[in-house]
Structures are given as structure tokens and as C-alpha cells.
C-alpha positions in Angstrom: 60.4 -23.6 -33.7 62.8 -26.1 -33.5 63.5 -29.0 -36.5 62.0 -31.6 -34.5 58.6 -30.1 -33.7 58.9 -29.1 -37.7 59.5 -32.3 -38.7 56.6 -33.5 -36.4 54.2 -30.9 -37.9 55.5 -31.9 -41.7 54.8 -35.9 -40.8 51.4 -35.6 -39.0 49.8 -33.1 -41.9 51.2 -35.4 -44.4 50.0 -38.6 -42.5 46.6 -36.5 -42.6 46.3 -36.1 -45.8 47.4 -39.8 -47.1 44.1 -41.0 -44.8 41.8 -38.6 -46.2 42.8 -40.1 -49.8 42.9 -43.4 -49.1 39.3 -43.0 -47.1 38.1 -41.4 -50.1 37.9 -44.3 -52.3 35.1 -46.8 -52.1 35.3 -50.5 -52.2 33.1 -52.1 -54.2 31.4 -54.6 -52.3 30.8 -52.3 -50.0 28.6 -50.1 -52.5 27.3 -52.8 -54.6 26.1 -56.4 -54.0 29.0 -58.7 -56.1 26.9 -62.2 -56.2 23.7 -60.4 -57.6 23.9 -58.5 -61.1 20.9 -57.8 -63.2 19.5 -56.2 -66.7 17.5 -53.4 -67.5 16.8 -51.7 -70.8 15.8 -48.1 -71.3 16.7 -44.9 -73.1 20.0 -42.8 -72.5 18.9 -39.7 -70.1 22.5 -38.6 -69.2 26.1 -40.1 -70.0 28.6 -37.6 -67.5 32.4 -38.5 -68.9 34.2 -37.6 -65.6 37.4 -38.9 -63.4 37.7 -41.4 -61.5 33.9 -42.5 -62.3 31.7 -41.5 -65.6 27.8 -42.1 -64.4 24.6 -43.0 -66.9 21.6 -42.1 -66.0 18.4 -44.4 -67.9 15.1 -43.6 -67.8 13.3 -47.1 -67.6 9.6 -47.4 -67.9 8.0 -49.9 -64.8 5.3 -52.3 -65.5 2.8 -49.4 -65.1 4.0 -47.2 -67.8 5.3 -44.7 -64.9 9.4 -43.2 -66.3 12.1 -44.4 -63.5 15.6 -42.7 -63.3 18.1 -45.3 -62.8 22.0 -44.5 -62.4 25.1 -46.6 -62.8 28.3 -45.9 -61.9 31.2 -46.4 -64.6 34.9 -46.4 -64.7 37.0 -43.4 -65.9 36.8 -42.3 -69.0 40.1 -43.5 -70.0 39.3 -46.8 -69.3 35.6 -46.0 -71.0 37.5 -45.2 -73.9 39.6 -48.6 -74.1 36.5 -50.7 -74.1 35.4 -49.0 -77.0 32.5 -46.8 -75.8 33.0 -42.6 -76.9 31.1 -39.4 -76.3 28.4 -38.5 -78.0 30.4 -35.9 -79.8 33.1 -39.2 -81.3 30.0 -41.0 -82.3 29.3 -43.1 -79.2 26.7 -43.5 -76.5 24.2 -40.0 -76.5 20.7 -39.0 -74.6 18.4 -40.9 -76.6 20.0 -44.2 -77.3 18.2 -47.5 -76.5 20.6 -49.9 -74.4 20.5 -52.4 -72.3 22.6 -52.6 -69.3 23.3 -55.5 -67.0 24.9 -54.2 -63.5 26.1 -55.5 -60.1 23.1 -54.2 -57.9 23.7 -51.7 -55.0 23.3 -53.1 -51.4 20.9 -50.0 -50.5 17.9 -51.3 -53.1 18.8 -48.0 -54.9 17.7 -47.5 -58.3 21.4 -47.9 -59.0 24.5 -50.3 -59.7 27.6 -50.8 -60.7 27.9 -51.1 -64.9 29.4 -54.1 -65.8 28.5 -54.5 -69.7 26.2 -52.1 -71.9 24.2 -53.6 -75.3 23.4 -51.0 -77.8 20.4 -51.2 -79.8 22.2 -51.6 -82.9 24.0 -55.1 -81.5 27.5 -53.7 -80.1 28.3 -54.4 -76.8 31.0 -53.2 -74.4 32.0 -55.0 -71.7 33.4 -52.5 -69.0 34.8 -55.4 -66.6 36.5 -58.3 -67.8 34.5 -59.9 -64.6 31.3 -59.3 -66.0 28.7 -62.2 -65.2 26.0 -63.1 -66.8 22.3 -61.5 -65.4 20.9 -64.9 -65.5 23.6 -66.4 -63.3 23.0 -64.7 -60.1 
């Protein structure tokens, strides 16, 4: 094989890969709805600490009593951790907890959004994105 059809090989697999990472990642107006935020309140079902999004999962009762699973999508835990929020084992948010969330809303009508700021039940809150509106100013 000859250096130019190696070099040609090396550049296209390369090229490949860069637009398979960069198609990875998600914009965020694309997922979630930026002008329309909300707040719910429920009880901790699941906190997952993971990279390059952590996830909590609420259970939140509806207005018939009936249990609803609702999941938001949070940053890394890194940047989880510089906000002030820690795993259940540090302290911090564990299945059980009573919060209140208030979350950009996904564009699908999902039971879903994007967590912007959580409220504990014992008064601390956390704001995950400096952006972070308030619910009633949608």
C-alpha cells in the first residue's frame, strides 16, 4: 500500500470517528423546551451519579393518588458536586428524600426535563444552572 492511500485511510477513519463524537452529543433545545420550565415535588426513587449526565428519577403522585415516574436529566457529577449536591453515601440527595424540582420541560410531553434547580425538604437548594428561571416566569 502506498503512503498516500495510508494517509487517505488514516484521515477518513479519523474524520469518521470526530463525526460520530460530535453527533453524539445533544443540544439542548433540541431535547428540552428553553422558554417553558416548571415545578414538581415528589420523593427520591433513583439518583444515578454517572458521566457526562447523572439522572433522578421522582415518583410524583397525580391528582388521583395514582404514583408517576418522572426523570430529569442532570450534569456530570463533577459539576453535581460543585453545586453542592453529594451521594447518598457523602450525606446528600438518597431514595426517599422529599424535593422539589423545577425543570426546563422536554419538547416530546415526556414525563421528563432538564433539572435546572432542586429544593430539599429541609430548605437547601441547589441551583444546577446559573440560568435557572423561575417556574412562574414561563
Amino acid at each position: 500500500m502506498t503512503r498516500s492511500r495510508i494517509r487517505a485511510l488514516v484521515t477518513i477513519s479519523l474524520s469518521t470517528l470526530a463525526a460520530g463524537s460530535v453527533s453524539a452529543h445533544h443540544s439542548i433545545q433540541a431535547q428540552f423546551d428553553i422558554h417553558k420550565s416548571f415545578s414538581i415535588a415528589g420523593t427520591v426513587a433513583r439518583v444515578e451519579w454517572i458521566n457526562p449526565h447523572s439522572y433522578l428519577t421522582l415518583n410524583v403522585k397525580d391528582a388521583d393518588g395514582k404514583v408517576q415516574k418522572w426523570a430529569f436529566e442532570m450534569g456530570a457529577a463533577g459539576q453535581l458536586r460543585r453545586t453542592g449536591l453529594s451521594r447518598a453515601d457523602r450525606g446528600g440527595l438518597k431514595a426517599g428524600d422529599e424535593v422539589t424540582v423545577t425543570a426546563m420541560a422536554a419538547r416530546d410531553g415526556s414525563n421528563s426535563g432538564l433539572l435546572q434547580e432542586l429544593k430539599m425538604a429541609d430548605g437547601r437548594v441547589f441551583k444546577l444552572r446559573p440560568d435557572a428561571p423561575d417556574a412562574g416566569a414561563q
